[in-house]
GUKOL-454538 format. One record per residue (C-alpha): z negated, x negated, y negated; residue in one letter. Coordinates in steps of 0.2 Angstrom, whole numbers, padded with zeros to 4 digits, always signed. Layout:
N
ZXYa;...
//
This chain:
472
+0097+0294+0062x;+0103+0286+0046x;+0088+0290+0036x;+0076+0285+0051x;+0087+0268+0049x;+0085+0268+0031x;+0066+0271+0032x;+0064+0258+0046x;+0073+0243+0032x;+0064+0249+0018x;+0050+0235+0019x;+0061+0221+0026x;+0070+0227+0007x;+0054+0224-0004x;+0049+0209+0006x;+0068+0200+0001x;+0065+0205-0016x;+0047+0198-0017x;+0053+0182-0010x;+0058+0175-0027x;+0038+0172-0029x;+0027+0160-0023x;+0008+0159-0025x;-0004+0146-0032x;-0001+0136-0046x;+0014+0124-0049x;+0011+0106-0053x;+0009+0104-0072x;+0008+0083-0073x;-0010+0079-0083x;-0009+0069-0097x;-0013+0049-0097x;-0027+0047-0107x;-0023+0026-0109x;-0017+0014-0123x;+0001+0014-0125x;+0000-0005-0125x;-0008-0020-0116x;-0015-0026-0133x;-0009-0026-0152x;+0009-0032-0155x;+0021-0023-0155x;+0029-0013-0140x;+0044-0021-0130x;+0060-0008-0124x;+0053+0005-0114x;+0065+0004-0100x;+0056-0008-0088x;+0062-0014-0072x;+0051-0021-0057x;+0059-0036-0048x;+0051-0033-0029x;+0054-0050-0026x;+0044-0058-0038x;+0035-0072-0027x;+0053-0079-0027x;+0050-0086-0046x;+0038-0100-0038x;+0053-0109-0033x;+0046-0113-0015x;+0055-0111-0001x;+0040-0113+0010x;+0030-0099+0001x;+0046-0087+0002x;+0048-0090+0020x;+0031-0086+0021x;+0031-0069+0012x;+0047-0063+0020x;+0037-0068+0039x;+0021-0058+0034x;+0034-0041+0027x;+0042-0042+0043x;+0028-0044+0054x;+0011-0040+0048x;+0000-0028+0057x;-0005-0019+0042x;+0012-0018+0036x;+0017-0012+0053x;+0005-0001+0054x;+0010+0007+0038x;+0028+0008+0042x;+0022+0020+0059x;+0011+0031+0046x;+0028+0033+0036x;+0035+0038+0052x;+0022+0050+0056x;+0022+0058+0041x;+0041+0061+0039x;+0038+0071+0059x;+0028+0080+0047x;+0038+0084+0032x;+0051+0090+0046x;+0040+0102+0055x;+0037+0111+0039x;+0053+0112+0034x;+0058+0120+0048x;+0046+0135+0046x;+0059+0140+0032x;+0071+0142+0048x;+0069+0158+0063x;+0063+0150+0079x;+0074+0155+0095x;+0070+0156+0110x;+0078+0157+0127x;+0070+0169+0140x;+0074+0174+0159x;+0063+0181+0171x;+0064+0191+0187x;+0050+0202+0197x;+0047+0209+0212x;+0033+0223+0214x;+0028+0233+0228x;+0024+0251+0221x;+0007+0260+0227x;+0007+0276+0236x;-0007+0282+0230x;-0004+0281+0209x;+0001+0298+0202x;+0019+0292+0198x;+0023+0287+0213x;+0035+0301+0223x;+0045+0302+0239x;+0059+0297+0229x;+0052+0281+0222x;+0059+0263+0228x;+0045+0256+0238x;+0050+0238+0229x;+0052+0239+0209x;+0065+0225+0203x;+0070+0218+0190x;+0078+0204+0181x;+0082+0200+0164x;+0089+0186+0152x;+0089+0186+0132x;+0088+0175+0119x;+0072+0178+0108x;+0071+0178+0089x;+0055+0178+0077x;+0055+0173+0057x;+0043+0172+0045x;+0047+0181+0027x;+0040+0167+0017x;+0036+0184+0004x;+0020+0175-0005x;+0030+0155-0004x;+0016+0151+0008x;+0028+0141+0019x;+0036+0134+0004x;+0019+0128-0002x;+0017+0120+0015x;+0034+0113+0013x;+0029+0105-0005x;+0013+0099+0001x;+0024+0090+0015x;+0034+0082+0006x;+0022+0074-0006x;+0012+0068+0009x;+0028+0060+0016x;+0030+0052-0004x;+0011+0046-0002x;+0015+0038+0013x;+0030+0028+0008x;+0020+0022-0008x;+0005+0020+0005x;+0016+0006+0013x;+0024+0001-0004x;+0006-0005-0009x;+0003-0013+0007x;+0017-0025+0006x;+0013-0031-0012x;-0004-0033-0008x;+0003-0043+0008x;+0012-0052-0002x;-0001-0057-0016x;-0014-0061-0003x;+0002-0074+0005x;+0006-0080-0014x;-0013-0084-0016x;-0019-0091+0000x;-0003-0102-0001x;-0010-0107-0020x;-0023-0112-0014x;-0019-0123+0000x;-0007-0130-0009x;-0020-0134-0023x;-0032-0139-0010x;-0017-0151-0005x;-0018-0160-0023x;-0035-0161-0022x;-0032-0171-0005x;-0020-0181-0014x;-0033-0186-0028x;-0046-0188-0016x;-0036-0201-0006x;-0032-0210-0019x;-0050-0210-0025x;-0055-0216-0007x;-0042-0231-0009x;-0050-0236-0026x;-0069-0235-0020x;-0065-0244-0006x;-0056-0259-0016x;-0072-0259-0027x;-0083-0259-0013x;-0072-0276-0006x;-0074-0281-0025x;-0095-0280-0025x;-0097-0287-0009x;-0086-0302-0014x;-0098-0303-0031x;-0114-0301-0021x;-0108-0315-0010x;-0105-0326-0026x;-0123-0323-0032x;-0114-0313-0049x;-0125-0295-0044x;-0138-0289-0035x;-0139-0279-0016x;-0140-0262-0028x;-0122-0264-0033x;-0118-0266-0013x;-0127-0249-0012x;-0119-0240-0025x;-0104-0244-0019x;-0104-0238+0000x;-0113-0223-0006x;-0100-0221-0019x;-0087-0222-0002x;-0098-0209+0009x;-0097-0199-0004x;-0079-0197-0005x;-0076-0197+0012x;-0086-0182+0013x;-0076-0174+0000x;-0059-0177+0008x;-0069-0173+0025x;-0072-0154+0016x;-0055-0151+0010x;-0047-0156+0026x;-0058-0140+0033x;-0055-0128+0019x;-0034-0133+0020x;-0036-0129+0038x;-0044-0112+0036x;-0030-0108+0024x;-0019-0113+0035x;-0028-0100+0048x;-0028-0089+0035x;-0009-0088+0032x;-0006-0089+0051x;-0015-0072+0053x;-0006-0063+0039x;+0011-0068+0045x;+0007-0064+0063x;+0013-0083+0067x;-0001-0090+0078x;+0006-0108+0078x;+0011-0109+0060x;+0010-0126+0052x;+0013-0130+0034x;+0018-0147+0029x;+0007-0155+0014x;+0013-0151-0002x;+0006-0153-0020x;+0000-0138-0032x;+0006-0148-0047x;+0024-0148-0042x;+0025-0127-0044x;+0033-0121-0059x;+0025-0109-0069x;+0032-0091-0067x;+0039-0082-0087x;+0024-0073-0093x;+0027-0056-0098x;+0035-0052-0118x;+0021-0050-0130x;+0014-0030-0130x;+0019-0024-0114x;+0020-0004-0112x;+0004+0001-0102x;+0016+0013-0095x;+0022+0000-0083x;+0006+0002-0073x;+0011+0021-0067x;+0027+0013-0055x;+0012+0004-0045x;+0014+0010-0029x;-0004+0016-0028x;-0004+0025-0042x;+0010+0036-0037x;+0003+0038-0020x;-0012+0045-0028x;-0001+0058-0039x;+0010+0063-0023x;-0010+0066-0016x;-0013+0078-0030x;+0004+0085-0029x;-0001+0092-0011x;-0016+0095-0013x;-0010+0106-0027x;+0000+0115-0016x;-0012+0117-0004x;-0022+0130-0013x;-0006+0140-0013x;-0004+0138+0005x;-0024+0143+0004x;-0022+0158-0008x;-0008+0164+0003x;-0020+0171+0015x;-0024+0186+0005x;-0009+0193+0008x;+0002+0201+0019x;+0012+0191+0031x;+0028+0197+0036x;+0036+0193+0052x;+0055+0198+0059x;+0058+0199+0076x;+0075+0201+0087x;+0082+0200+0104x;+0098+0202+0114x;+0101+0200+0134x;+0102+0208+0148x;+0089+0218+0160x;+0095+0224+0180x;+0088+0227+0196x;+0099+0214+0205x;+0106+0197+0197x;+0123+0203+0201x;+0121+0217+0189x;+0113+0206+0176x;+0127+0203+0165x;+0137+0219+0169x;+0144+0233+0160x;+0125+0243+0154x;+0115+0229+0156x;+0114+0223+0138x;+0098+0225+0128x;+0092+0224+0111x;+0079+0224+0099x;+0075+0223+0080x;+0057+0224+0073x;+0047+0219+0057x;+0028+0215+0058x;+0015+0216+0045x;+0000+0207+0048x;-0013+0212+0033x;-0029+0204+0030x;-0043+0216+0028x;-0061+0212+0029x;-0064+0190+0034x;-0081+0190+0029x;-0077+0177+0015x;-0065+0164+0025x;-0052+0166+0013x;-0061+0162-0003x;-0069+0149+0006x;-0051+0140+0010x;-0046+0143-0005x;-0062+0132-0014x;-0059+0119-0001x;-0043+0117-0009x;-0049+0118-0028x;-0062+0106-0024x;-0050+0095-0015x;-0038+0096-0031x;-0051+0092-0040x;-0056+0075-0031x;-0037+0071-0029x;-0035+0071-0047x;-0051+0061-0051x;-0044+0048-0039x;-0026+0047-0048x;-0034+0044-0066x;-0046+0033-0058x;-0031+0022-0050x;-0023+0022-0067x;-0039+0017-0074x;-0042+0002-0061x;-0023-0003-0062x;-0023-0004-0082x;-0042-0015-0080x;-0032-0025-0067x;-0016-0030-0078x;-0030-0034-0093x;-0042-0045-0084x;-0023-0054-0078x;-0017-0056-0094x;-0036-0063-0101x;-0037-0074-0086x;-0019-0080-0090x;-0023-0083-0108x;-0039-0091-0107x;-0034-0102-0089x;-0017-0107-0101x;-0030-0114-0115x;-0042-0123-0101x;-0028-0132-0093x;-0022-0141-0110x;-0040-0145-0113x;-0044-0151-0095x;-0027-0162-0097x;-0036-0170-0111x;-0051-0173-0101x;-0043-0182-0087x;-0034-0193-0100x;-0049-0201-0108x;-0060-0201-0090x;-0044-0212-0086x;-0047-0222-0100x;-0064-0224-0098x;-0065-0229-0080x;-0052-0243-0085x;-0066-0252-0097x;-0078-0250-0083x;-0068-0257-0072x;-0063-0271-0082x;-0081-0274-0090x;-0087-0273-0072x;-0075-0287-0067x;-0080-0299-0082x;-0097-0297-0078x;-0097-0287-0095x;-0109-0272-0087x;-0116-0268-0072x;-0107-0256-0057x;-0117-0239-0062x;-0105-0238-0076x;-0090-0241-0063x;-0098-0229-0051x;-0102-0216-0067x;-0082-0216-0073x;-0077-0215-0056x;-0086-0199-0054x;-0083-0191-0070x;-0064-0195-0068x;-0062-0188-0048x;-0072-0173-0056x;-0060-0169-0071x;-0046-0171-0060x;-0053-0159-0047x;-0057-0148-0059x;-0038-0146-0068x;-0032-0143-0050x;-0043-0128-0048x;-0037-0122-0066x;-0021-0124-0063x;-0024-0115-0048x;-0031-0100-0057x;-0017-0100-0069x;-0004-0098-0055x;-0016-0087-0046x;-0017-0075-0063x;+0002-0073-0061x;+0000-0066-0045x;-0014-0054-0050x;-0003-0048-0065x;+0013-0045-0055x;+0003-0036-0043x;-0008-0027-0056x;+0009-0022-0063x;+0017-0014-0048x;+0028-0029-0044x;+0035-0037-0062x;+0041-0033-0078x;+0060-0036-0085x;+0061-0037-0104x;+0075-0029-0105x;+0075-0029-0127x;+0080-0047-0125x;+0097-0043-0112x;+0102-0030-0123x;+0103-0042-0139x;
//
């Protein structure tokens, strides 16, 4: 009996002292194949922080209220939160496969016997009963680590998901920050263009009063109400594109009825621009970039989980309850049953469908880890084109400044000249349009330079935080 025992355990033995092992190959992290730095100088203190609030530098209370309304009720964003949700369910299920599943079982019968079957006899009960109660018991020997290959490959797509809905909000909140730039830039331009209005129409009132002193011809009277059309247009256009904005910003903060007051691009401060050589490292905390290596981490398990299927499964199986003829007896002295089994199921011939599961997972590996280079490729592209837009947007703005100060000047002499009788209204009407056009024009550049601020905390994962300067 004991050696029959001893026989009986002997593979439940091997496949503990197997378990130690798990198929497939563990995830080695590939190299980075980028600079080390975002340009020449010399690298700032590794240890960078992100600072996930980083609209908040823009010091407007209307543009944070907006971005905390859009986190809190986007549809994207929502939508992302469930997937997080989802996939945690996930993560859970697998984790419990490293756990034996129990079950509860009763049942009772009632079968009439046949008098004509060989086993029946004279002595035989013409009803067979029975009833019966136990509690069930089956666990997997995870001998080869397929289920903790499963496990892994839950967890990274639980990770995946979480960063999945980390990108989402700062993409939300970038496309708030900019759409809120803009309106607020096509506010200025509003204001410009009111005032613009206001000094056409004065000069129209001054050429009509001219015309009817005889001092200029009916041209002048026609330059001049073009001159109004023409503005009114313009403010007519930016009135729509504000509105659309408006719409815009509605949508992504699931607000309907949102109204924004006027306000005036000019009166945001410019946000700190990042310390001189910034590690490219930085870009590996964006949140799409770790999604995409928690993608290659599962998918890297996966082809454990695949390879698995060569071998053997293991499987240990249990019951205790009670088995009687009447309910009565069912718990009584007797009654109690038991059971204690190991299964072995062994692949032998699949035609192929192995091999094949386990090439869908290479190949699948394979386009995972393309897609994590490729997103550190596109992020580290991203923060350059920022930094260039910044540079060059800083350098356009102090030139544009420039421009609108001498268009200022010049329409001063044309309206002076034009009063004295000095020159005729085409220079009024020239100086008029060169100066709404310069000052249109630093607006937009101005909007551009904020707007590259945006793209860079965003192309950096959220911010940067020299923290070489804290430390000295």
């Amino acid at each position: 009996m004991i050696s029959r025992f001893k026989i009986t355990l002997a593979p439940l033995v091997a496949a503990l002292a197997l378990s130690g092992c798990a198929v497939g190959p563990d995830y080695l992290r590939p190299s980075v194949l980028l600079p080390s730095v975002f340009g020449e100088a010399t690298p700032v203190a590794q240890s960078q922080a992100i600072d996930n609030r980083w609209w908040t530098l823009f010091e407007d209370a209307t543009l944070n209220d907006l971005v905390e309304q859009a986190l809190k009720n986007n549809a994207d964003l929502r939508t992302a939160i469930a997937r997080v949700e989802q996939a945690d369910a996930v993560a859970r299920e697998a984790g419990a496969g490293f756990f034996p599943e129990i079950d509860a079982e009763a049942g009772g019968s009632n079968r009439k016997l046949s008098t004509k079957t060989a086993t029946w006899n004279a002595n035989s009960p013409e009803i067979s009963r029975s009833r019966s109660a136990a509690l069930t018991a089956s666990y997997e020997l995870d001998v080869w680590g397929r289920v903790r290959r499963a496990n892994e490959a839950a967890r990274a797509g639980l990770l995946a998901s979480r960063y999945s809905r980390d990108s989402i909000r700062l993409s939300i909140a970038g496309l708030v920050s900019s759409n809120y730039l803009a309106l607020r830039a096509v506010d200025a331009q509003l204001a410009i263009a009111t005032d613009s209005l206001k000094s056409r129409e004065e000069s129209l009132q001054l050429v009509k009063s001219r015309l009817d002193a005889g001092f200029v011809s009916p041209l002048d009277l026609f330059e001049a109400t073009g001159a109004v059309a023409s503005m009114q247009a313009q403010t007519a256009d930016l009135r729509r594109q504000r509105a659309l904005l408006e719409n815009q910003l509605a949508l992504l903060t699931a607000n309907p009825e949102l109204r924004i007051a006027a306000g005036d691009l000019r009166q945001l401060p410019l946000p700190p621009v990042p310390p001189a050589g910034l590690p490219a490292t930085l870009i590996e905390s964006r949140p799409d970039v770790r999604e995409a290596e928690q993608r290659l981490i599962a998918a890297n398990a996966n082809i454990g989980v695949a390879k698995a299927g060569y071998y053997p499964r293991f499987t240990l199986t249990g019951s205790l309850g009670s088995e009687s003829k009447t309910l009565s007896d069912l718990f009584g002295a007797g009654a109690n049953t038991w059971s204690l089994g190991l299964g072995l199921l062994m692949p032998v011939l699949d035609f192929g469908r192995t091999t094949a599961r386990v090439d869908q997972a290479k190949a699948l590996n394979e386009q995972s880890l393309i897609a994590w280079q490729n997103a550190l490729q596109v992020a580290y592209k991203e923060v350059r084109d920022a930094l260039v837009s910044l540079r060059e947007n800083a350098e356009a703005e102090t030139a544009r400044n420039t421009l609108v100060e001498n268009t200022q000047k010049a329409l001063d002499i044309a309206n002076r000249r034009y009063a004295a009788g000095y020159s005729g209204y085409l220079d009024v009407l020239i100086a008029q349009r060169a100066h709404n056009e310069a000052m249109q024009n630093l607006i937009s550049t101005r909007q551009a330079r904020l707007t590259a601020v945006v793209d860079l905390f965003k192309a950096l994962g959220g911010g940067w935080q020299d923290t070489s300067r804290s430390e000295g």
